[in-house]
Structure formats: structure tokens, C-alpha cells
N, CA, C and O atoms as a Maestro MAE file, in Angstrom:
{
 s_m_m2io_version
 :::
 2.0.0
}

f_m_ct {
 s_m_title
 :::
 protein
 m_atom[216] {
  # First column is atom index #
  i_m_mmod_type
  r_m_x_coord
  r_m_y_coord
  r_m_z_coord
  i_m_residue_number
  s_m_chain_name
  s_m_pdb_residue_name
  s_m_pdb_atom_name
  i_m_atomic_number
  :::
  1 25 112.622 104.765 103.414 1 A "UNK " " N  " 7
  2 3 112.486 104.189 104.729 1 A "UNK " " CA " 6
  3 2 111.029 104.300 105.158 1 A "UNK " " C  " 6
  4 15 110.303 105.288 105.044 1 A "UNK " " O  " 8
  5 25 110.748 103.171 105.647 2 A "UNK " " N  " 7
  6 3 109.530 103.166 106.350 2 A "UNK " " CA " 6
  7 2 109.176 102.187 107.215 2 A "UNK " " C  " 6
  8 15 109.506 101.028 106.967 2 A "UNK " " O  " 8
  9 25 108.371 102.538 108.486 3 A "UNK " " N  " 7
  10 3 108.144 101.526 110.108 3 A "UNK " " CA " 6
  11 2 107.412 101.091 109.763 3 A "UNK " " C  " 6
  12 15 106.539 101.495 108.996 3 A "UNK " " O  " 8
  13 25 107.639 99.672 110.465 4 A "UNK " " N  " 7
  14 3 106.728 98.410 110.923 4 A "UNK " " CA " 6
  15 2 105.426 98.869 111.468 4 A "UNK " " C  " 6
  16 15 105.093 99.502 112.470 4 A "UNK " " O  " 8
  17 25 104.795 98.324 110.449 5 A "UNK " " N  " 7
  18 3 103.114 98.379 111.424 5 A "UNK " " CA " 6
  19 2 103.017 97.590 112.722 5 A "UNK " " C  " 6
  20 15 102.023 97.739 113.432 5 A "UNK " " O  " 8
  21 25 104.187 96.598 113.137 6 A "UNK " " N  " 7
  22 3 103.609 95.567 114.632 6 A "UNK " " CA " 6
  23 2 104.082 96.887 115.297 6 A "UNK " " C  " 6
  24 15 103.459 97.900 115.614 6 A "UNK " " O  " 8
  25 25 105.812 96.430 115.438 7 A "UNK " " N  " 7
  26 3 106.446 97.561 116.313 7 A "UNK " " CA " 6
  27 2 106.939 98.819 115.919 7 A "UNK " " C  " 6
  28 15 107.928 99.095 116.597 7 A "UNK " " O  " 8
  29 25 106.706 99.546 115.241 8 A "UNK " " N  " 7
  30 3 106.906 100.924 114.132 8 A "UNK " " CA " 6
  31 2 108.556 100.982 114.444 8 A "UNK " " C  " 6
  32 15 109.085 102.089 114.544 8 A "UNK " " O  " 8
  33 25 109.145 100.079 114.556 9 A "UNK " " N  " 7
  34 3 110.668 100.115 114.188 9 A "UNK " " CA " 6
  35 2 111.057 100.525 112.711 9 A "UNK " " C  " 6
  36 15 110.494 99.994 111.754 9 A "UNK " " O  " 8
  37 25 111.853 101.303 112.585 10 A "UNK " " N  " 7
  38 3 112.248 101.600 110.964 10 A "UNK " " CA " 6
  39 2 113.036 100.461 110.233 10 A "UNK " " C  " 6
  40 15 114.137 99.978 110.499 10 A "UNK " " O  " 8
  41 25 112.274 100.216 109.377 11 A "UNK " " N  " 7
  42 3 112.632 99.616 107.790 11 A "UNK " " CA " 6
  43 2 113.184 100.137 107.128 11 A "UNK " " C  " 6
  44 15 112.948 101.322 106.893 11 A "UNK " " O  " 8
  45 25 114.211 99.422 106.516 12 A "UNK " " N  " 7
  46 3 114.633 100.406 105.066 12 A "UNK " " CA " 6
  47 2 114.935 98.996 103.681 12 A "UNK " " C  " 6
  48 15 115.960 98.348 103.468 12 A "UNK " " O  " 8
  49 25 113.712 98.949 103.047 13 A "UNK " " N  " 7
  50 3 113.933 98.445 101.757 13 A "UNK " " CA " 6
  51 2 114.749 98.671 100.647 13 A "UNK " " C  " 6
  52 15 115.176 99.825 100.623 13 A "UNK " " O  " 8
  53 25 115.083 98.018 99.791 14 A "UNK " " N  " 7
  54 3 115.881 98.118 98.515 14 A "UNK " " CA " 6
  55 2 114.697 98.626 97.577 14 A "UNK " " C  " 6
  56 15 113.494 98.369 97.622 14 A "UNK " " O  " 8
  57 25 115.549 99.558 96.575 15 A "UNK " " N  " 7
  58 3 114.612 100.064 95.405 15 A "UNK " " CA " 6
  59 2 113.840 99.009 94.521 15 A "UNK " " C  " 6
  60 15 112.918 99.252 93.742 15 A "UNK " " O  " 8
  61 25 114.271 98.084 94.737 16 A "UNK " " N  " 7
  62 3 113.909 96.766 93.769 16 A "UNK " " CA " 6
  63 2 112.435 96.018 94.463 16 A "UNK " " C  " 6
  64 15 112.011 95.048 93.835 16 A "UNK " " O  " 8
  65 25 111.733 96.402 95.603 17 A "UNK " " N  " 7
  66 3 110.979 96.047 95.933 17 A "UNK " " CA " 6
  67 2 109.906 96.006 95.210 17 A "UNK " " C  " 6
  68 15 109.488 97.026 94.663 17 A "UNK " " O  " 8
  69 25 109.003 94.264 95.040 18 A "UNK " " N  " 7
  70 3 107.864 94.601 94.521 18 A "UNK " " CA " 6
  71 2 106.790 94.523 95.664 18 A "UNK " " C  " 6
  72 15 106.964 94.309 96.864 18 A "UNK " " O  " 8
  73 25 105.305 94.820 94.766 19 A "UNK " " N  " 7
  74 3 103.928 94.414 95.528 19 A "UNK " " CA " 6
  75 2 104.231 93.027 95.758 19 A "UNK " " C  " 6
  76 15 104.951 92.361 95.014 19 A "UNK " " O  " 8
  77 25 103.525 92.490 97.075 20 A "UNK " " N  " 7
  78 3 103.403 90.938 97.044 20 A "UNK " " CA " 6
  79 2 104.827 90.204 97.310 20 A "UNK " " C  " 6
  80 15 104.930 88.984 97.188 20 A "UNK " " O  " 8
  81 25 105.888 91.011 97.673 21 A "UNK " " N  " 7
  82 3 106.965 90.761 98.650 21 A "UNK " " CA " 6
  83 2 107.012 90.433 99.673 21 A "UNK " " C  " 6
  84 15 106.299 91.259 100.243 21 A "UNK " " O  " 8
  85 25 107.460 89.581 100.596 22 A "UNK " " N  " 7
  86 3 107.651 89.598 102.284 22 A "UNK " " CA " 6
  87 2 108.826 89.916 102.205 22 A "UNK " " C  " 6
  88 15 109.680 89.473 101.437 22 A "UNK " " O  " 8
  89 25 108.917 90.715 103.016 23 A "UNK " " N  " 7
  90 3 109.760 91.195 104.050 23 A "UNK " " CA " 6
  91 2 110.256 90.795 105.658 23 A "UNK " " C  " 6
  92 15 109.690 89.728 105.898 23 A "UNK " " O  " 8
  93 25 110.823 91.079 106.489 24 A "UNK " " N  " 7
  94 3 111.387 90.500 107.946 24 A "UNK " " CA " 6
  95 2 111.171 92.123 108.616 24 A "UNK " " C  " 6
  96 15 111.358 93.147 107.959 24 A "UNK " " O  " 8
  97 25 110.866 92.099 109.638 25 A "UNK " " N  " 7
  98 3 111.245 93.362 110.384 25 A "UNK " " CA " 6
  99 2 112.414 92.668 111.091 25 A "UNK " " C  " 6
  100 15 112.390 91.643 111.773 25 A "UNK " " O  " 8
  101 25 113.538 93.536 110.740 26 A "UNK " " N  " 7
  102 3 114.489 93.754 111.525 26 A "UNK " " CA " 6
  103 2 114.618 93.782 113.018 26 A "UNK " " C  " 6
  104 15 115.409 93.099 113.667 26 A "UNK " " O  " 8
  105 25 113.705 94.697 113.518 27 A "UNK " " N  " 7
  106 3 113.288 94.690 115.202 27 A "UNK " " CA " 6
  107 2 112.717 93.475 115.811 27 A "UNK " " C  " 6
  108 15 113.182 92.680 116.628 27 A "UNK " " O  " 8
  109 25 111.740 93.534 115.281 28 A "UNK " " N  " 7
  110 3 110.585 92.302 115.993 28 A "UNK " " CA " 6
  111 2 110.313 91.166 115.311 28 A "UNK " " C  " 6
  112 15 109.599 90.278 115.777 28 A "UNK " " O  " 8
  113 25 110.910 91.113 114.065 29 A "UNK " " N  " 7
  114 3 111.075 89.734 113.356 29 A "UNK " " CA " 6
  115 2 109.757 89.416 112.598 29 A "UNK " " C  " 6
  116 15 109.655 88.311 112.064 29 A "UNK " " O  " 8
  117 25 108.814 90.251 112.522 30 A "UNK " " N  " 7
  118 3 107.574 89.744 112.011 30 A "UNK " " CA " 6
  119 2 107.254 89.662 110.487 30 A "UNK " " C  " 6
  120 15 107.153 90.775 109.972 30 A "UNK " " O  " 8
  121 25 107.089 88.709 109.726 31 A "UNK " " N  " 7
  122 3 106.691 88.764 108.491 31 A "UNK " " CA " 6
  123 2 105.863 89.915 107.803 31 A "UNK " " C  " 6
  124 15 104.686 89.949 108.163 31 A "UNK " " O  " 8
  125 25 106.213 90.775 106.971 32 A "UNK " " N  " 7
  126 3 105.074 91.433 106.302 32 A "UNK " " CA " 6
  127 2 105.187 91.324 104.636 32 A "UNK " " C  " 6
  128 15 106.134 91.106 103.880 32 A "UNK " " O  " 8
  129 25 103.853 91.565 104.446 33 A "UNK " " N  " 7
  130 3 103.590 91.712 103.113 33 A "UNK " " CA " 6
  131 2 103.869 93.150 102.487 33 A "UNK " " C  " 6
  132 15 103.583 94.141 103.159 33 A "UNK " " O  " 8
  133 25 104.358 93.271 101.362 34 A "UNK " " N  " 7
  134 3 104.408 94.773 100.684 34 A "UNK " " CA " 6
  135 2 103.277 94.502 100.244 34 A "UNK " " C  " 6
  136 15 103.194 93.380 99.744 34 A "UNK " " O  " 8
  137 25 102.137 95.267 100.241 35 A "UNK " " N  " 7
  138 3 100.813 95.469 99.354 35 A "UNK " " CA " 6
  139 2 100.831 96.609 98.429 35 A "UNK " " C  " 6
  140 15 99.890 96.712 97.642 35 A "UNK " " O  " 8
  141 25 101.599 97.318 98.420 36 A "UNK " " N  " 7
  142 3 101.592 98.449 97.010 36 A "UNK " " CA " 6
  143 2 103.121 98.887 97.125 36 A "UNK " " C  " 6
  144 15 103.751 98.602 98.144 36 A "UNK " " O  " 8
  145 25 103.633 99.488 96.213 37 A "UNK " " N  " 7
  146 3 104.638 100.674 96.279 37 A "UNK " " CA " 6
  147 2 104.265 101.573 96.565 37 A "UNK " " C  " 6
  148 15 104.438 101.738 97.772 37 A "UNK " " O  " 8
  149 25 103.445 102.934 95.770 38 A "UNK " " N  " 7
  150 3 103.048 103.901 95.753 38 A "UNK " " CA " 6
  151 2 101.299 104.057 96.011 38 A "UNK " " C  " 6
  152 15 100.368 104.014 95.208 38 A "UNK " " O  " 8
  153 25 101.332 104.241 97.408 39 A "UNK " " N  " 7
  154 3 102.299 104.710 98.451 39 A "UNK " " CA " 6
  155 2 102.977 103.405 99.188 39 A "UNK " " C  " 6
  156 15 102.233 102.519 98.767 39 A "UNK " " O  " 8
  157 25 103.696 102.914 99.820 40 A "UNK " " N  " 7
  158 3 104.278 102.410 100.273 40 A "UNK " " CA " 6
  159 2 103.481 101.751 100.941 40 A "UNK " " C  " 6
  160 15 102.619 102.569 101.261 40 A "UNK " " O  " 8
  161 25 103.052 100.181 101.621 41 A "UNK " " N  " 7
  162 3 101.955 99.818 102.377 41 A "UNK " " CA " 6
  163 2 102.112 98.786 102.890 41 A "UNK " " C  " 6
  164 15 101.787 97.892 102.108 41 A "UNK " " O  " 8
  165 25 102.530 98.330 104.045 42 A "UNK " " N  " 7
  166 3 103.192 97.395 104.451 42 A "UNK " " CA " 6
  167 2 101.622 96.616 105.660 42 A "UNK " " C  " 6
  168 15 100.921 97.427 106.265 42 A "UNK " " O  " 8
  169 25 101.428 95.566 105.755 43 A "UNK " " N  " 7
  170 3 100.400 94.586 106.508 43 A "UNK " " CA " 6
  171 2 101.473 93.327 106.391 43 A "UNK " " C  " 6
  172 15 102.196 92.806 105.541 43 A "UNK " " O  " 8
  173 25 101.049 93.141 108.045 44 A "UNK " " N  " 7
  174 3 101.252 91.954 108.547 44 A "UNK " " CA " 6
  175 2 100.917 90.635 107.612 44 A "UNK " " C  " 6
  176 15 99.748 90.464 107.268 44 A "UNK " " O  " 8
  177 25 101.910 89.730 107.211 45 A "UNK " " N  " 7
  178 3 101.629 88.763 106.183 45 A "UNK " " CA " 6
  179 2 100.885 87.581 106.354 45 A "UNK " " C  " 6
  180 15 101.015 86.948 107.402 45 A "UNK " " O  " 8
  181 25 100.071 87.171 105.410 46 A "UNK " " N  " 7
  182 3 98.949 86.126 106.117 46 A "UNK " " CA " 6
  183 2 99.908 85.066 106.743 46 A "UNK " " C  " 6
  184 15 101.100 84.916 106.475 46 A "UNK " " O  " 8
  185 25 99.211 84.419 107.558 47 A "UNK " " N  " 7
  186 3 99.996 83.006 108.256 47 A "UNK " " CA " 6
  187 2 99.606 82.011 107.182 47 A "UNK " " C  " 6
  188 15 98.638 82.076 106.425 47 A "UNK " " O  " 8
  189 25 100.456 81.166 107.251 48 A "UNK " " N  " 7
  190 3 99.855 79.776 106.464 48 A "UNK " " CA " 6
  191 2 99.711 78.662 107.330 48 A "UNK " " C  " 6
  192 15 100.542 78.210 108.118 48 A "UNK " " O  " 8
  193 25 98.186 78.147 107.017 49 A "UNK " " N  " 7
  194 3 97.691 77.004 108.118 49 A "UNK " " CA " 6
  195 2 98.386 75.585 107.827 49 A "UNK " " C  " 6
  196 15 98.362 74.975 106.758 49 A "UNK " " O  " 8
  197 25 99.124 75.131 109.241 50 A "UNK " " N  " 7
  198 3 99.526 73.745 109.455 50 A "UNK " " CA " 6
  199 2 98.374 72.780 108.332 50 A "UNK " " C  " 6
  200 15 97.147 72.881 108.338 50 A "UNK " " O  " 8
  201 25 99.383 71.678 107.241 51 A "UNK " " N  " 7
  202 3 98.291 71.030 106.920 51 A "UNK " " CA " 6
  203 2 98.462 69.710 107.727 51 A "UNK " " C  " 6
  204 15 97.841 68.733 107.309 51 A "UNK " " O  " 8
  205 25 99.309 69.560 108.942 52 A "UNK " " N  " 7
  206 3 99.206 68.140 109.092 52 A "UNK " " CA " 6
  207 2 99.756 67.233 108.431 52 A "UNK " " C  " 6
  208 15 99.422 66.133 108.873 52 A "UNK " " O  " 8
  209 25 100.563 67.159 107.431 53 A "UNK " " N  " 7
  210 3 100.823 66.193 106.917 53 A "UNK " " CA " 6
  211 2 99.957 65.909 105.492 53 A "UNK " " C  " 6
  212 15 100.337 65.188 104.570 53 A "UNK " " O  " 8
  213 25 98.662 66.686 105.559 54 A "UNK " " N  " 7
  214 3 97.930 66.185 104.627 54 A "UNK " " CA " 6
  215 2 97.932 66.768 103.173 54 A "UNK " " C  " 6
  216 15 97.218 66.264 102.305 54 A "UNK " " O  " 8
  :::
 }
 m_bond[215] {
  # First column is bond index #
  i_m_from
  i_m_to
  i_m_order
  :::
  1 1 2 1
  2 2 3 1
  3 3 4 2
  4 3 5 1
  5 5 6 1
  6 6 7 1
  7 7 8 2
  8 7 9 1
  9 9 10 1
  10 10 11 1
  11 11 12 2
  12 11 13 1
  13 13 14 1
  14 14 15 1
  15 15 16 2
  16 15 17 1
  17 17 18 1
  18 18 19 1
  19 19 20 2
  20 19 21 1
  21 21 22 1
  22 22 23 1
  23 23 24 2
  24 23 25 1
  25 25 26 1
  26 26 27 1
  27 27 28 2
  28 27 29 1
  29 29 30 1
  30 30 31 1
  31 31 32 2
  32 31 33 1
  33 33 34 1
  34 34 35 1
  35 35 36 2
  36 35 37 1
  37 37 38 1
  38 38 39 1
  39 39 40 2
  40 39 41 1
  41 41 42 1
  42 42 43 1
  43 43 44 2
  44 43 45 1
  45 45 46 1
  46 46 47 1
  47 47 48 2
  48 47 49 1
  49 49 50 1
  50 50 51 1
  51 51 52 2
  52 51 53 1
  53 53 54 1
  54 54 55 1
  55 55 56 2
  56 55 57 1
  57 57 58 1
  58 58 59 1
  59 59 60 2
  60 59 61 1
  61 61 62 1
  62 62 63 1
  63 63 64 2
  64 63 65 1
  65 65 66 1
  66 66 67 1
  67 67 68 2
  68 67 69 1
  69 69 70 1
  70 70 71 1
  71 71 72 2
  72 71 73 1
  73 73 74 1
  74 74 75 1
  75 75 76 2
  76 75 77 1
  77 77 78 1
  78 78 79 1
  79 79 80 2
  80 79 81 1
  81 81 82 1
  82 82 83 1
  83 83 84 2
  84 83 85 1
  85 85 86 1
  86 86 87 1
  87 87 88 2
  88 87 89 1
  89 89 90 1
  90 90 91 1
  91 91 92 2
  92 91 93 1
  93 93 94 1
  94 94 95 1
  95 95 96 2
  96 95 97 1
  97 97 98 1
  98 98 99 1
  99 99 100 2
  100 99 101 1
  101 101 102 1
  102 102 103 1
  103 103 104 2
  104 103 105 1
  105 105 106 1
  106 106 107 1
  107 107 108 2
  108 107 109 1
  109 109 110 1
  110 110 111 1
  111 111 112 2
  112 111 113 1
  113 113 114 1
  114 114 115 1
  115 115 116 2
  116 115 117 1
  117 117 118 1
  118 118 119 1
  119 119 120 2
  120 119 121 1
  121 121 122 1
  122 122 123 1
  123 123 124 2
  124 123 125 1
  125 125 126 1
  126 126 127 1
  127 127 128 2
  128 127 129 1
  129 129 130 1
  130 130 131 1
  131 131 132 2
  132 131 133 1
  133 133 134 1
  134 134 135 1
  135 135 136 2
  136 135 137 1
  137 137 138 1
  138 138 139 1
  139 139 140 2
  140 139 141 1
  141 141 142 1
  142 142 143 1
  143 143 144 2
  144 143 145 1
  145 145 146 1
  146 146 147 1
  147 147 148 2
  148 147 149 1
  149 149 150 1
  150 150 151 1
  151 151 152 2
  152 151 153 1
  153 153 154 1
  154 154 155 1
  155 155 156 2
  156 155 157 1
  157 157 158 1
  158 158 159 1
  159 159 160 2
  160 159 161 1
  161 161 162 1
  162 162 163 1
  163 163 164 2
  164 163 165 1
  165 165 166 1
  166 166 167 1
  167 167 168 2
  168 167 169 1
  169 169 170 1
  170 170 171 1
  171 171 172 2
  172 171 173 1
  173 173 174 1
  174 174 175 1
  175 175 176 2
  176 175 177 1
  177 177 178 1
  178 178 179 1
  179 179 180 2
  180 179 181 1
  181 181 182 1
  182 182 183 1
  183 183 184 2
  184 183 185 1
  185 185 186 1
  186 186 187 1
  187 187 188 2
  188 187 189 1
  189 189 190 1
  190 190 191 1
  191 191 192 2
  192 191 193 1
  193 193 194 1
  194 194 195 1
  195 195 196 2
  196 195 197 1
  197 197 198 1
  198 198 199 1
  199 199 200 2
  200 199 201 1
  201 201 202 1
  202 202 203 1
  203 203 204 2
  204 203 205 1
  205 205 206 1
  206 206 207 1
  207 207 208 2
  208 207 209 1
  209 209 210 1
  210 210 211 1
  211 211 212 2
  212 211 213 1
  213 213 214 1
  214 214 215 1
  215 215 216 2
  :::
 }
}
């Protein structure tokens, strides 16, 4: 188990988690990225820019 960096609400992942996963916070709904396992390292996941159509 481990909290959200937006709202430090507790997470609890599956053992199967890799690096370079998104995830949902449960609480506040916010996308994050897993950036490592060991230690555990969770950041807010990049946004992806509107292309417009193009």
C-alpha cells in the first residue's frame, strides 16, 4: 500500500505492477504514473496535448 501524491489517499496496487503503468486514484481520480517499483514511486501522469484533429 501506498498514498497518492495529489491527495495522499491510500492506494493499494496488485503485485503485478510494472514501471510505466497508470494507475487511477481511487479518491481523487487522478492519473498517475508508476515510475519505479523499488522503491515504490508514484508522479502525477503526463497529460497528453489535444491534437485538434490533426
Amino acid at each position: 500500500m501506498t498514498t497518492c501524491p495529489e491527495c495522499e489517499g491510500a492506494l493499494t496496487l496488485g503485485a503485478d505492477v510494472i514501471a510505466g503503468e497508470i494507475v487511477v486514484c481511487g479518491d481523487c481520480g487522478v492519473d498517475l504514473e508508476v515510475l519505479s517499483i523499488t522503491p515504490l514511486t508514484l508522479a502525477p501522469a503526463p497529460q497528453e496535448a489535444e491534437d485538434w484533429g490533426e
